[in-house]
Steps between C-alpha positions, in 0.01 A plus 500: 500500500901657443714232708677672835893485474642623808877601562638409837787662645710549820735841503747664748632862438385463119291809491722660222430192265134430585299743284690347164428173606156550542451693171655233301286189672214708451561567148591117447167412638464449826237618694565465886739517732634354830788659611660448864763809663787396740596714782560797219697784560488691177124536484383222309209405757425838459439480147325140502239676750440798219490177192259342738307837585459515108370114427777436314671271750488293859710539724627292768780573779733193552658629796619171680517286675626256172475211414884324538495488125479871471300841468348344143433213575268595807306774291442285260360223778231834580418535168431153432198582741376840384169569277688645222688255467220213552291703224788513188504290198856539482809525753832604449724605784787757380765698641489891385841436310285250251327662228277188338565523099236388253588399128173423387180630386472842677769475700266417827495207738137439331641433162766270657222297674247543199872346305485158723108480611614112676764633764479475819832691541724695328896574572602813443912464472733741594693702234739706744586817411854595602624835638655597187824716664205727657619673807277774659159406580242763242122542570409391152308155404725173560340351147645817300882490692547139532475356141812214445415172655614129514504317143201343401624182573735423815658183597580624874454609780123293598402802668494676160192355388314509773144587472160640653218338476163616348266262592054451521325524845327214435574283779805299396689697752415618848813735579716775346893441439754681385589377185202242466149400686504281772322236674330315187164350558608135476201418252506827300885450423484231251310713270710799516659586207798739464639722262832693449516822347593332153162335491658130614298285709705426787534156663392414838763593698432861433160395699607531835889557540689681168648867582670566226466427099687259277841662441679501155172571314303799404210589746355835407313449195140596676620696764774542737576678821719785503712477788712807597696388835760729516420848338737780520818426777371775724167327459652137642681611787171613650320192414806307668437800811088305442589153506363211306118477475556102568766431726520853636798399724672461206703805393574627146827469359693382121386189530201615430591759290683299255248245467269753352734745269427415207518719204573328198166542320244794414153446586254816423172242458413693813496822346197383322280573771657815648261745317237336715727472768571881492120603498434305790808654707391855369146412632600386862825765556197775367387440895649732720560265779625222280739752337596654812576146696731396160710805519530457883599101417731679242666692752523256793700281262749653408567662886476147596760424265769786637475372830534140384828639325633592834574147581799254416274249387289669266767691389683204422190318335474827316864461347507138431180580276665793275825205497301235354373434119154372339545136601553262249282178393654205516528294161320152480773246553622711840137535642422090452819433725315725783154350437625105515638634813172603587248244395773249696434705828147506414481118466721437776259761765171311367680121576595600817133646585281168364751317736285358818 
């Protein structure tokens, strides 16, 4: 019997991007689909209820109240709880700008698994893709417009290499996260065994509290996770005008931005999927309804984004974007000043918690 890899998701005024995501996962192999709307305005509920009309997805509305640590973190408390979810031999919470990238076999999340039969988990890193001096947002797949990334290799920041976790329903864990499962079974977790993308067994720490990859090393070897943050300008002022999926109280600005600009390296390994990608789009958009509620999305963003431009603040967001170039990675010997600093901090904040 095929194994059951379902996608979970939460989105907000993504309705634009949603039909490309979905196409590519379903190309890459995943089979089902949990995907949670917030308080949309752009018709992205709208469009779940049509997916879900068709069997190709369910949908949930996460309309508050939230949990205090935000809108994803309480939808993915629901769907630690829900059949589909209960009945998958695989889990992997995503966000709809992370496009899961396979270098093995096929290409699919089966030949990664088939690849290391023994894991428990997988981490799929990040590789960001930077904005690459894109202004104006275009209706045309993020994959194809967004193609120079972080090197292969980066020494900082931590959040660069952070990953998402594809991981077996077997028990192990009882709850969804973010980046990994939560609440281990305490006499399953010994027995756990985790892998990174590069086909390394990870050590135990990775068991219950890692977030982010070893930096400094190369991760993607197996598979990766695309990760395309920012997108064009015009497309980043109105996820700023959204608000974080995590700490939605949190708004947007070049902190951000900067963190995640990088464009020093070409990666196409993507593009190795997109003729499947691009049959599976062509299938869903040949729907009326579906095809109708994309160019509607189409069209809501970019009115959303003229009255956004209206304001001082965006305005000025807007500006300090086109001002800015690609960030630049830091070389080794300046990063290891900034992560002694860190692992100090680190060892200092776990002291002063073991203290009675």
């Amino acid at each position: 019997m095929a194994q059951r890899f379902l996608a979970i998701a939460c989105l907000r005024n993504e309705a634009a991007f949603l039909l490309e995501w979905l196409a590519h996962h379903r190309a890459c192999g995943f089979g089902e689909f949990l995907v949670f709307s917030n308080d949309c305005q752009d018709g992205t509920d709208a469009m779940l209820d049509r997916l879900q009309d068709m069997g190709l997805v369910v949908h949930k509305r996460n309309n508050g109240p939230y949990d205090t640590r935000g809108i994803q973190f309480t939808a993915l408390n629901r769907a630690s709880d829900l059949p589909i979810v209960r009945r998958a031999d695989w889990l992997l919470p995503l966000d709809v700008d992370e496009f899961v990238n396979i270098h093995t076999g096929d290409r699919t999340v089966q030949a990664l698994t088939a690849a290391l039969p023994q894991a428990t988990a997988i981490t799929l890193t990040w590789r960001l893709f930077g904005n690459g001096g894109q202004v104006a947002y275009e209706d045309r797949p993020i994959t194809a417009q967004f193609t120079r990334a972080a090197p292969e290799i980066m020494h900082w920041p931590w959040r660069s290499t952070m990953f998402k976790t594809l991981y077996r329903n077997d028990g192990t864990y009882a709850r969804l996260g973010v980046h990994r499962p939560r609440r281990p079974d305490a006499d399953r977790l010994p027995d756990a065994r985790w892998f990174d993308g590069e086909g390394r067994e990870l050590d135990r720490k990775f068991r219950s509290t890692r977030i982010f990859s070893t930096y400094g090393q190369a991760n993607y070897a197996l598979a990766q996770l695309n990760h395309y943050p920012l997108g064009a300008m015009e497309s980043y002022l109105l996820k700023a005008d959204r608000g974080r999926a995590v700490h939605s109280d949190h708004m947007l600005g070049m902190d951000y931005w900067v963190e995640r600009n990088w464009c020093e390296a070409q990666d196409l390994s993507i593009q190795a999927l997109a003729p499947r990608m691009q049959a599976e789009l062509a299938a869903l958009k040949s729907d009326p309804e579906l095809a109708r509620l994309h160019d509607q999305a189409v069209a809501w963003r970019k009115a959303r984004l003229h009255e956004l431009l209206q304001r001082e603040p965006y305005r000025a967001l807007m500006g300090r974007l086109m001002m800015t170039p690609p960030s630049r990675p830091l070389p080794p010997q300046a990063a290891r000043v900034l992560s002694h600093h860190a692992r100090r901090a680190m060892a200092r904040h776990d002291g002063a918690r073991r203290k009675p």
